[in-house]
C-alpha positions in Angstrom: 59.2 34.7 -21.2 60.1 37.8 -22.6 56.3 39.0 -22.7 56.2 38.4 -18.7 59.6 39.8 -18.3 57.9 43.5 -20.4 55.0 42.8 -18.1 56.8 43.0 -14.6 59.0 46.1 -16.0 55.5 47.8 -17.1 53.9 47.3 -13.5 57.5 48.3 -11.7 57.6 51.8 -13.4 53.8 52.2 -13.0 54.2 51.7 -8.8 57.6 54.5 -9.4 55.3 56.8 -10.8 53.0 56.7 -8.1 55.8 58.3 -5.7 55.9 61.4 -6.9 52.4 61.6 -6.2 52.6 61.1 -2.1 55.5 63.9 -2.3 53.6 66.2 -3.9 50.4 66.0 -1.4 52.9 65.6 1.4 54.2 68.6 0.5 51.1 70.7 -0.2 49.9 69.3 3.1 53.0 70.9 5.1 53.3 74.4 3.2 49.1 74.5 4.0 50.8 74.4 7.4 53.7 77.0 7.7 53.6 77.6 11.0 54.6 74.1 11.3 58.3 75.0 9.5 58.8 78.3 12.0 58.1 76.0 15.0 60.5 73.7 13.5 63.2 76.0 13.1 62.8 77.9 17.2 63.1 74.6 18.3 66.1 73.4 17.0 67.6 77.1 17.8 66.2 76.8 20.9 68.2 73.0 21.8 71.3 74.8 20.1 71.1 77.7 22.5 71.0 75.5 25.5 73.9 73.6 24.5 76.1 76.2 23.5 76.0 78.0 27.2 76.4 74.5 28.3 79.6 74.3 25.8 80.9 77.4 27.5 81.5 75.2 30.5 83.1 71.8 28.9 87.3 71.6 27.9 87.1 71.5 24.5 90.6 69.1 25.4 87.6 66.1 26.4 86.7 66.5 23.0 87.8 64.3 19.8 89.9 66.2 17.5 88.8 65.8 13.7 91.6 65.9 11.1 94.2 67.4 13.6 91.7 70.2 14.8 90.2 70.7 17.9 86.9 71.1 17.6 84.5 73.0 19.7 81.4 71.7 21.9 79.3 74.1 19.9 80.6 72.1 16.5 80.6 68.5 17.9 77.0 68.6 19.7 75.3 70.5 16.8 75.7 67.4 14.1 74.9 65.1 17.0 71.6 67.4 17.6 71.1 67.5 13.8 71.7 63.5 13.1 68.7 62.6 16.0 66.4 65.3 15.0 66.4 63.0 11.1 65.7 60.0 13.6 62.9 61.7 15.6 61.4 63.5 12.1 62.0 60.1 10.6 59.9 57.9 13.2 57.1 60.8 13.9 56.3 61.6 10.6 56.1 57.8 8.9 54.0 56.9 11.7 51.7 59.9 12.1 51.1 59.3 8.0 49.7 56.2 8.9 47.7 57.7 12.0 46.2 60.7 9.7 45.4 58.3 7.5 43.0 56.5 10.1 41.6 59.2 11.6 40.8 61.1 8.7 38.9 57.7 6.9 41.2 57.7 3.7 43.5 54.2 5.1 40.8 51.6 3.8 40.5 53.6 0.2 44.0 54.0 -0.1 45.4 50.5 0.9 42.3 49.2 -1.4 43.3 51.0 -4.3 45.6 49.4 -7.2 49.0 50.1 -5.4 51.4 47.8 -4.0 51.9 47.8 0.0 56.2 48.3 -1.2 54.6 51.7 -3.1 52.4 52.6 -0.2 55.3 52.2 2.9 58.0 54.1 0.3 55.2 56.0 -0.6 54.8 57.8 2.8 58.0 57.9 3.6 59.2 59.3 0.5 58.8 63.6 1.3 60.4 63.0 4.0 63.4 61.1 2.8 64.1 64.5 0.8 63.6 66.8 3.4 65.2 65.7 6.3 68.9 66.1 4.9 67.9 69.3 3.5 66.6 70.3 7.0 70.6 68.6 8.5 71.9 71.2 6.1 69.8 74.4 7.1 70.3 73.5 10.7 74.3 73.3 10.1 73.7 76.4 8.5 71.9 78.2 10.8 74.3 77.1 13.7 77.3 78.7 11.6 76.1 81.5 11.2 74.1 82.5 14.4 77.2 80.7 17.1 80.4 80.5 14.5 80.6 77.1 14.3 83.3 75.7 11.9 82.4 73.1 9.2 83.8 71.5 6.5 81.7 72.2 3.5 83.3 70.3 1.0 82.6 67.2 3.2 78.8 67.3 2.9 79.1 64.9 -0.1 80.9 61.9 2.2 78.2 63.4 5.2 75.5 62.5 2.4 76.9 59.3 1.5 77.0 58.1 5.4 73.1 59.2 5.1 72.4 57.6 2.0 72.9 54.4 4.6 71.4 55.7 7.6 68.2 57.3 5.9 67.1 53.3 5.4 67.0 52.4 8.4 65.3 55.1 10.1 63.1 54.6 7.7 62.5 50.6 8.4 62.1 51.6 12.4 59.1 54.3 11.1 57.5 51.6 9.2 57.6 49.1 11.8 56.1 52.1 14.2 53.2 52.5 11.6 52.8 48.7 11.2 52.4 49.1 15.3 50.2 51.8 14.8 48.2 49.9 11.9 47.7 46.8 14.7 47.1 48.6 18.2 45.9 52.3 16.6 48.4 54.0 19.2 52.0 53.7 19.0 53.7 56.9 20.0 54.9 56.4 23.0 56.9 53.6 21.5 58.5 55.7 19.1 59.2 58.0 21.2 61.1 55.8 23.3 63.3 54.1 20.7 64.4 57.8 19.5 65.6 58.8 23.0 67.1 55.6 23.2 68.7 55.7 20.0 70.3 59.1 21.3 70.8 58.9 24.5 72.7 55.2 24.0 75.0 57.2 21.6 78.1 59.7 21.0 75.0 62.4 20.3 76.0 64.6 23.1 79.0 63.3 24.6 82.0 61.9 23.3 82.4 57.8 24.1 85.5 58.2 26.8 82.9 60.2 29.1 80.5 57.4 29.3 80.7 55.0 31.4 83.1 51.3 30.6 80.2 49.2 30.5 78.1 51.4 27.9 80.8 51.9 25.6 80.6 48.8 23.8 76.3 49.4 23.2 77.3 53.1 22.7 79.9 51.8 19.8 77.7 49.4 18.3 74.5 51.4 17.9 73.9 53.1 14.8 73.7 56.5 15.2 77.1 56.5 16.8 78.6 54.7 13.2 76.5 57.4 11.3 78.3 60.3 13.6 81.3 58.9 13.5 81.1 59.3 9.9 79.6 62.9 9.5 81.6 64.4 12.5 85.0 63.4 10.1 83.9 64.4 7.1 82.1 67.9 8.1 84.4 68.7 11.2 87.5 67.0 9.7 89.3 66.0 6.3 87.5 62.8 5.7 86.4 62.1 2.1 84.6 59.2 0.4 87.4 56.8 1.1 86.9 57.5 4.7 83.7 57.7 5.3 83.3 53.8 3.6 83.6 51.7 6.7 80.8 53.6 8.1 78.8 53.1 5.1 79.2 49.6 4.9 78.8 48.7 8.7 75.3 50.8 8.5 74.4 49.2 5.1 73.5 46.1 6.4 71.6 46.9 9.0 69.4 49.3 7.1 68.5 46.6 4.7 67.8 44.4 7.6 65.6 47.0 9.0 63.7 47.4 5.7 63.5 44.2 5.2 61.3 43.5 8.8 59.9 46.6 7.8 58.2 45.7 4.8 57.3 42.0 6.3 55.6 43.8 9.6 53.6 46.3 7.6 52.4 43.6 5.1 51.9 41.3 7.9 49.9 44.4 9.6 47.4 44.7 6.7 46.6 41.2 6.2 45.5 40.8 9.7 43.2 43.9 9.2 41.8 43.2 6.4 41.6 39.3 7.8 39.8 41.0 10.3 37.7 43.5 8.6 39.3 46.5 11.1 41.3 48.3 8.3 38.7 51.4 8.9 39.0 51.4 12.6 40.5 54.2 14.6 
């Protein structure tokens, strides 16, 4: 018992050391690319710059206030902006892993080599697991510094707990994109979809009151709305870990619901490929 028990330990922490592996080529693949970053960053300057002329013209009285404080449009749409661009970064990039894979022939030798489909869907996901909050933080950054926008630094550890929920679950959705993708070869549109959605359905760029009695309930119980709710107190407010908890724990569950489909659909995905001899296809 004790020798099986040594053998399942050996082949876990051989299938964790294979992670490290898909960051690094993930990330030599992007910085080959760093034109990629500076597009990146106009854009989300870009969306900011629209919104805060469009601030100019909203009563920062329709707004939520956070800890006591009123807060500005400026403040409140800029976490909403930065919470879906980790969604739409999230989805794209899990799925168009998958997709490169395909088109560039490596899919069959990579899913055929001695690595667990668990290792190979964390695996692709994993780079961008790390950078996405550290691309939330530059953006917050960025925002304070280029339109004055007030944050609560010390709250970026409650923020990151609230995440530490969230990140899951977008990750389950981008899996069960790439399963889609692994099955019918095109699934963008899809994705797409689900992330405006996701946002639109939310608190992203309006608070709840302004939308209209019949979507308030969806708005409430959608996921990026919990995850706001959470990071708007805690980096516009006074919230600390304490607060930030019933967030947590109503997101928790549904990110390991999400995971769990995820991994089923994606195993599910190869087996009929491989059932089918169309793993190589594109």
């Amino acid at each position: 018992m004790a020798e099986v028990a040594s053998g399942r330990s050996s082949v876990l922490l051989s299938e964790i050391r294979k992670l490290p592996t898909f960051v690094r080529r993930d990330l030599q693949e992007a910085l080959s690319y760093p034109l990629v970053f500076v597009s990146d960053s106009l854009s989300m300057i870009g969306q900011i710059v629209v919104f805060y002329f469009i601030g100019r013209m909203v009563s920062p009285s329709t707004l939520e206030q956070f800890g006591g404080s009123q807060v500005s449009y400026i403040e409140f749409v800029s976490i909403g902006i930065a919470l879906t661009s980790v969604l739409s970064v999230g989805l794209l990039t899990v799925t168009a892993a998958v997709r490169t894979e395909q088109l560039y022939g490596t899919l069959e030798a990579l899913v055929a080599s001695p690595t667990a489909p668990t290792t190979l869907q964390f695996g692709l996901a994993a780079y961008d697991m790390l950078y996405v909050p550290l691309r939330m933080t530059v953006f917050l950054v960025l925002v304070s510094v280029l339109f004055g926008a007030h944050y609560t630094w010390t709250g970026l550890g409650p923020a990151a707990l609230v995440l530490l929920a969230f990140g899951p679950l977008v990750w389950g959705l981008g899996i069960i994109s790439a399963a889609g993708v692994l099955t019918f070869r095109k699934g963008g549109l899809v994705v797409g979809f689900a992330g405006v959605a996701f946002a639109v359905l939310s608190v992203t760029y309006v608070p709840i009151g302004v939308l209209p009695s019949w979507l308030q309930p969806l708005a409430s119980a959608n996921p990026v709305t919990i995850a706001l709710n959470g990071i708007r107190s805690a980096l516009l407010g006074t919230a600390g870990y304490r607060d930030v908890l019933p967030q947590f724990l109503m997101l928790l569950p549904i990110a390991i619901a999400f995971v769990l489909a995820s991994i089923w659909a994606f195993r599910a995905a190869l087996r009929r490929e491989r059932r089918l001899g169309t793993l190589g296809l594109y």
